[in-house]
N, C-alpha and C positions, 0 to 999 in steps of 0.2 A: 226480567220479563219485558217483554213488549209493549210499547204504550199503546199502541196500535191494534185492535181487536176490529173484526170481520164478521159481521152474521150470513150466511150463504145459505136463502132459502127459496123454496119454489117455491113459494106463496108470497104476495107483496104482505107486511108487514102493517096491520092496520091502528087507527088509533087507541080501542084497549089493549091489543099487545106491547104497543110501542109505550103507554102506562106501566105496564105490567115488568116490564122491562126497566124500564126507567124506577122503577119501584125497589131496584135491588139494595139501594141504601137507606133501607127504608122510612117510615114516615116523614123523619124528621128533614131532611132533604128537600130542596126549592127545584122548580123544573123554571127554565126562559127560554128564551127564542131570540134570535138571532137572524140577521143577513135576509131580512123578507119573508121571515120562518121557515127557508131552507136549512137552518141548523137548532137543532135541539139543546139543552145542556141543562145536566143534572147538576146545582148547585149548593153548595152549604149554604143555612138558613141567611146567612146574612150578603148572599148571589155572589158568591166567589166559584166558577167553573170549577169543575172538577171532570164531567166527562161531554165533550161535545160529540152530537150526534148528527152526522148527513143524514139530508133525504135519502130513502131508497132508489136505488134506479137498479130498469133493468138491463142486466147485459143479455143480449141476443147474439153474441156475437162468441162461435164457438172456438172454444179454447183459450177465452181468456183469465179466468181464474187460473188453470195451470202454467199461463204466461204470465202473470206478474205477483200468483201465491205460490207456484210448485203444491198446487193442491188443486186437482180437477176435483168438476164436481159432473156428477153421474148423469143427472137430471137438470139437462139444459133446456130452453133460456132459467136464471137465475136472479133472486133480488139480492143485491150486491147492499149494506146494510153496516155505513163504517162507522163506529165509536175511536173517539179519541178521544185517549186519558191526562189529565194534567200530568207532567212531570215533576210537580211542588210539593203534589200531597203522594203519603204511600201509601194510599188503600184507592187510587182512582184507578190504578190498572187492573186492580181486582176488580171494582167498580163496571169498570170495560167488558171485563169477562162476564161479568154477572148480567149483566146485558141484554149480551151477545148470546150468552146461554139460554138467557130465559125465552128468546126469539127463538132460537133452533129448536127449543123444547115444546113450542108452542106451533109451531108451522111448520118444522120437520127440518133438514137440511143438516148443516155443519155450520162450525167456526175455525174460523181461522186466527191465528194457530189453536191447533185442538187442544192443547193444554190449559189454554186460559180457558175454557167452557167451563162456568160453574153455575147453580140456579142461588148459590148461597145470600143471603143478608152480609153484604159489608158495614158493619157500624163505620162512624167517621170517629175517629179515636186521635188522629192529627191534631196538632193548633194551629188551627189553620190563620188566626189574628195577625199575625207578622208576615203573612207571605203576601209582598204584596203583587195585585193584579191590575193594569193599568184599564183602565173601561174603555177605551179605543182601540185595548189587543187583537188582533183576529186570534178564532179561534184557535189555530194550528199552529200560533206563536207562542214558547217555553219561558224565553227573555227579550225584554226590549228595552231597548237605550237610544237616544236620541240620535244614535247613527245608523244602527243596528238590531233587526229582529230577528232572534236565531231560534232554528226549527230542531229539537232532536228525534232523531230516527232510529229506533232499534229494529232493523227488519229487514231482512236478505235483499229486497230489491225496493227502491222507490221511485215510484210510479208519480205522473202527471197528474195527479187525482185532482177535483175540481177545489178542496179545500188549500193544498199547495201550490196550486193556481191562484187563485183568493188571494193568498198571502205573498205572491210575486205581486200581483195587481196595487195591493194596499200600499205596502212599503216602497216601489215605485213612488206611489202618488204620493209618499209623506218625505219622497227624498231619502231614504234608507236602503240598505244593503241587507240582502237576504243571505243569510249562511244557514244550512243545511248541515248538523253535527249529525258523524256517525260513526259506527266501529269501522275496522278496516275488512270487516268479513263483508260488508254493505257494497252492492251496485246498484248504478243509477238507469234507468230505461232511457232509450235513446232522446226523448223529448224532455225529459227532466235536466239531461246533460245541456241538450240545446238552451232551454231556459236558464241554466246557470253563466252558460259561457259568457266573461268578461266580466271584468271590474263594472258594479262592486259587491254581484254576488259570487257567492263561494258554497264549494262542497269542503267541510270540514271533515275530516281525518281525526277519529282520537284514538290513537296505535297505545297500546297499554305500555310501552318498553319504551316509544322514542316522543311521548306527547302527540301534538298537534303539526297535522301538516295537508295543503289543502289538496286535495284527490286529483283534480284535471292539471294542475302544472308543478306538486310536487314539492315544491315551496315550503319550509317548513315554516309555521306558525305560533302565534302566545296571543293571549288575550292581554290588549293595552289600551285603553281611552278606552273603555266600552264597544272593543271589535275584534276581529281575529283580523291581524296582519304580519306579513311576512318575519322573522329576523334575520336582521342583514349585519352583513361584518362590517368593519371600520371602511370599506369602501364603500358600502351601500350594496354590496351584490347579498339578492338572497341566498341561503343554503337548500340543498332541496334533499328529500330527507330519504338514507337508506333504503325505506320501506315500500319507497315508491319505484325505485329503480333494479330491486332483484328480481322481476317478476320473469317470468323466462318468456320466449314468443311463442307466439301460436301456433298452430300447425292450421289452426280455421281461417278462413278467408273474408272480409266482405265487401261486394259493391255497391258501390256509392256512384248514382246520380243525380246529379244538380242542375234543375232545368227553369229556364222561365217561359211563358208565353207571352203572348199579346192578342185581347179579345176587342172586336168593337162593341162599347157598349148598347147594346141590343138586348129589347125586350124579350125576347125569343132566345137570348143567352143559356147554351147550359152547361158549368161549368162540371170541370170533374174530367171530362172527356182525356186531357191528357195521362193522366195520372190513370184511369184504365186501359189506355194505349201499353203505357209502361210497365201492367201489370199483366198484360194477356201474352206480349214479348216474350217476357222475362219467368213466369212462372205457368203460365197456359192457361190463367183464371183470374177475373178481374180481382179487386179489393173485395174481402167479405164483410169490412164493416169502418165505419167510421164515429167521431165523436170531438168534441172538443178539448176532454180531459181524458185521462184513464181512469178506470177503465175503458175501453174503448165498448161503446155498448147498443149503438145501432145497425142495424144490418145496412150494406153500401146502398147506398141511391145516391144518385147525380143531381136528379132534379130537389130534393130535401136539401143537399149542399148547398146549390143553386137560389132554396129562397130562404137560408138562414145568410147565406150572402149577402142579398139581394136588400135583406128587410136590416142588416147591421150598414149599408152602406149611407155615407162615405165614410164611415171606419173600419180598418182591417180587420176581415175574419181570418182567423186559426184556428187550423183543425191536424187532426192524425186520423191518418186511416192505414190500417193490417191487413196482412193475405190473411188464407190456409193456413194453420198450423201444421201443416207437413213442410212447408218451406219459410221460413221467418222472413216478415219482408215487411217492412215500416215505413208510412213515409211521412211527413208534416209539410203542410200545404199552408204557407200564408197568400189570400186572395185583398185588392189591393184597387182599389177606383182612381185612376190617375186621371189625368187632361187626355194621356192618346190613348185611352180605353180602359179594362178590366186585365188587372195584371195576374197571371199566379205564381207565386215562384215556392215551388217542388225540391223537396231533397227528399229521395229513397235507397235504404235500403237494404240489401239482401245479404243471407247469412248463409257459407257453406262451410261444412265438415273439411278434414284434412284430403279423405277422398273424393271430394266430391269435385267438378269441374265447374266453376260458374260460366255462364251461355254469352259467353265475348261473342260470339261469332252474329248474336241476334243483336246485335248494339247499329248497327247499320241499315239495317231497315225499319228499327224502332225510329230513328233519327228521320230515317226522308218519311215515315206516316205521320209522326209528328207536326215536320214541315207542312207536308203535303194537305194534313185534315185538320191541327191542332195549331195554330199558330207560334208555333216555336221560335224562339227568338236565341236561347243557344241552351247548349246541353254540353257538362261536360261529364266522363264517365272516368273513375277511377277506381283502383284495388288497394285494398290494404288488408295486412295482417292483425285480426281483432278475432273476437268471441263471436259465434257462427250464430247464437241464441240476439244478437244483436246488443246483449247488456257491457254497461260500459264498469270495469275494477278500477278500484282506485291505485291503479298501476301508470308505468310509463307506457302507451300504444304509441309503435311507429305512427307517422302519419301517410296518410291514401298517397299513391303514385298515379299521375294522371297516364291514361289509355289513348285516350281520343279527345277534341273538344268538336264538337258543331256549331256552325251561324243559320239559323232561318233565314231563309229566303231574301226578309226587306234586309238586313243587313248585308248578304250576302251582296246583291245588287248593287248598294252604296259603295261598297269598298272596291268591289271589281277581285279579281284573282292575287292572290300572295301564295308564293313559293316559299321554300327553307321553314318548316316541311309542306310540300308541296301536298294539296288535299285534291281530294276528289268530288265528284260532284254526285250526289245523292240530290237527283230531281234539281232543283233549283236551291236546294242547301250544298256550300261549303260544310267538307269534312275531313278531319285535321288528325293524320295518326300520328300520337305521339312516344307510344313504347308498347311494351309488353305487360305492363306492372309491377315490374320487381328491379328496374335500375329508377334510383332516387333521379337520375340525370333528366328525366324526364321532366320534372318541373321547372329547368331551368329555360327548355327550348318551348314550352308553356309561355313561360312569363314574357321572354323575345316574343313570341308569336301576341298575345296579348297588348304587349306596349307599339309594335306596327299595326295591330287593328287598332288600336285608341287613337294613332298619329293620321292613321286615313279617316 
């Protein structure tokens, strides 16, 4: 069963239900608060967690229950209503359900997954004495060791949520590596892969036939010193494991653009403007919604972007923002206060079928309205063979084959013109064709074109 249980209701979720709820193990049961009392948790009498609870938030933002549960719900916007159960004790995931049921039951809706819905009484029948719980844990953390806080995930996809956000932030700040344990039937959403990428966190792999092996490079793994790391042969090369490399290719496609800007910092700034450029090109409709974590749960605005920027500066804001669910299309925007202005730098994107065509031919006048309105400073645009849904298996993916790169304008001007491969001029941007998408050779006359702009 799932540690992970979901209440999905139209009605926000008020302080007697949320009681009422919390009530399902009954009396004897401690309730605390946590993280500025954004998180709840249902605890044995003597405050050992057992189930933490998020605040509710609402998603407005349609189609994302069936983007990261494979479970629409009928009755949109929705309070979105997540319990997490300890994995120490074995009645906190029933715990979870019981919850999550007695919300659904109480204000209507669903859970997710619908199986765990129960309104029953879990006694605590565990001993719970011996398992110990470190009092500086975040919630969303299973084990912690002085290197390592590792997260287990039983659940088709895992999502950016603001709790495994929390627990990237903390372990960070304590010097620690975050690992993510899962089955091999588990994918990650595209933000949750970006927040893994690079030592010295890890998406764990636990394959029933071959152990441990970590999802984005394959690597097989063991648990040693209190961490998941490679094993390597008597030369030191790791092995990388079977179950990563039979995965067959896709026949879906997606494009991948990687852009940055450059703003003067002005009061009258509003940010966001590129990123709907990119999105009215590319699928003929701005962003429908943005957010900091997933779910992704406000409806887009530029200007709300603009003064959660504005009010986090000088520290970087992170955010993601999604189309339409008729075309899957994701992007994460980190915004960035430097000395030559307000940066934002942009990776989107887009997900198509085996028949479907992606719209190369709109990559060039995305580029010069960029330049032209949006401060673009470059843009490169690639294809690769991946899942059209945007979610990343813990398989081998090709990687992206670059198409085109672009320079903005002020760059463009500094350097003056470079031939091999000779670009074109879109307004006062350089534009660089570099292939079709499907010969790997392209990245090589990339990296050449790259290291002569770096030398002028």
């Amino acid at each position: 069963m799932t540690k992970d249980v979901i209440a999905l209701t139209p009605k926000m979720p008020d302080l007697p239900t949320l009681l009422a709820g919390l009530y399902a193990g009954g009396p004897d049961l401690g309730v605390n608060t946590t993280a500025d009392g954004a998180v709840v948790q249902l605890c044995t009498p003597d405050g050992r967690p057992l189930v933490s609870v998020e605040a509710p938030i609402l998603v407005q933002v349609p189609g994302e229950t069936a983007r990261l549960l494979n479970h629409p719900v009928a009755d949109e916007p929705v309070w979105w209503t997540e319990a997490r159960a300890s994995t120490a004790v074995a009645e906190a995931g029933r715990l979870a359900g019981s919850f999550a049921g007695r919300l659904a039951t109480v204000l209507g809706g669903a859970v997710w997954p619908p199986e765990a819905a129960t309104t029953d009484v879990v006694p605590l029948t565990t001993d719970v004495s011996a398992i110990p719980v470190p009092a500086t844990a975040p919630p969303a953390v299973d084990v912690l060791t002085a290197t390592t806080a590792v997260v287990i995930q039983d659940r088709p996809l895992v999502a950016l949520t603001s709790w495994l956000s929390d627990a990237l932030r903390t372990t960070a700040e304590d010097d620690r590596a975050l690992h993510i344990v899962t089955p091999p039937t588990t994918r990650l959403t595209l933000p949750t892969r970006t927040a893994l990428r690079g030592a010295p966190n890890r998406w764990v792999v636990q394959d029933p036939e071959h152990g441990y092996y970590d999802g984005l490079s394959g690597a097989v793994l063991h648990w040693k010193d209190g961490t998941f790391t490679p094993v390597r042969d008597k030369n030191g090369t790791a092995r990388t494991a079977k179950a990563f490399t039979t995965a067959a290719e896709p026949d879906d496609r997606q494009l991948l653009l990687t852009l940055g800007t450059l703003h003067p910092a002005d009061k009258d700034l509003v940010l966001g403007g590129a990123l709907e450029c990119a999105f009215h090109h590319l699928t003929g409709a701005p962003p429908t919604g943005w957010s900091t974590a997933e779910p992704v749960n406000l409806p887009w605005s530029s200007r709300q972007l603009t003064d959660l920027a504005r009010a986090r500066a000088p520290r970087p804001t992170w955010l993601i923002a999604i189309g339409h669910p008729d075309r899957p299309a994701l992007a994460t925007v980190r915004v960035t206060r430097t000395a030559a202005g307000v940066e934002e730098n942009i990776t989107l994107a887009l997900g198509y079928g085996g028949n479907e065509t992606p719209p190369l031919d709109a990559i060039e006048d995305l580029a010069a309205e960029l330049d032209a309105q949006h401060g673009l400073v470059t843009l490169l645009t690639s294809l690769r063979s991946a899942r059209h849904d945007l979610t990343v298996p813990p398989r081998l993916e090709l990687p992206p084959i670059p198409l085109a790169f672009t320079l903005g304008h002020d760059k463009a001007e500094r350097i003056g013109h470079l031939s091999d491969p000779t670009p074109i001029r879109l307004g006062s941007a350089l534009h660089y064709h570099l292939g079709n998408g499907t010969d790997p050779q392209a990245w090589s006359v990339f990296e050449k074109l790259t290291r002569r702009l770096k030398s002028e």
